[in-house]
N, C-alpha and C positions, 0 to 999 in steps of 0.2 A: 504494500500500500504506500503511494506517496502523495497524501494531502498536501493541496496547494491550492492560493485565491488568486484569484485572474481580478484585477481591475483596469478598467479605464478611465481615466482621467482629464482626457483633452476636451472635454466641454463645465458650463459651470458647477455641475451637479458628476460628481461619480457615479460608477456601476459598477456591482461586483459579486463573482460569481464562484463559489468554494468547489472545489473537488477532490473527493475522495482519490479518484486513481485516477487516469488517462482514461477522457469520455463516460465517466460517471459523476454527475451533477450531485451536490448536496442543496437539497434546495431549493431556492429560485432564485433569481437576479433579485440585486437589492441596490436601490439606488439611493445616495445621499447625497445632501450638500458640502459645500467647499467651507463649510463654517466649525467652529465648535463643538455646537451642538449637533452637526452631522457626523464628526467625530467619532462622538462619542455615543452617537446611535448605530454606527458601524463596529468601532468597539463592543459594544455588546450584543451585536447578533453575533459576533465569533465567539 
């Protein structure tokens, strides 16, 4: 198993996507802001 989070980041709000192994999703996409408190609501969905 090699857990790993995919984000993107080139617009104002991020996206980000966990994975368990190579093409299995934990999940869904989870988008946050560029602020703080997006942060910190990214912080705790991991």
């Amino acid at each position: 198993m090699n857990p790993v989070i995919g984000l993107d980041v080139s617009k104002g709000e991020s996206m980000a996507q966990a994975f368990l192994d190579k093409g299995q999703p934990y999940g869904k996409v989870f988008r946050f802001d560029h602020t703080t408190e997006g942060l910190d609501h990214f912080r705790n969905y991991m």
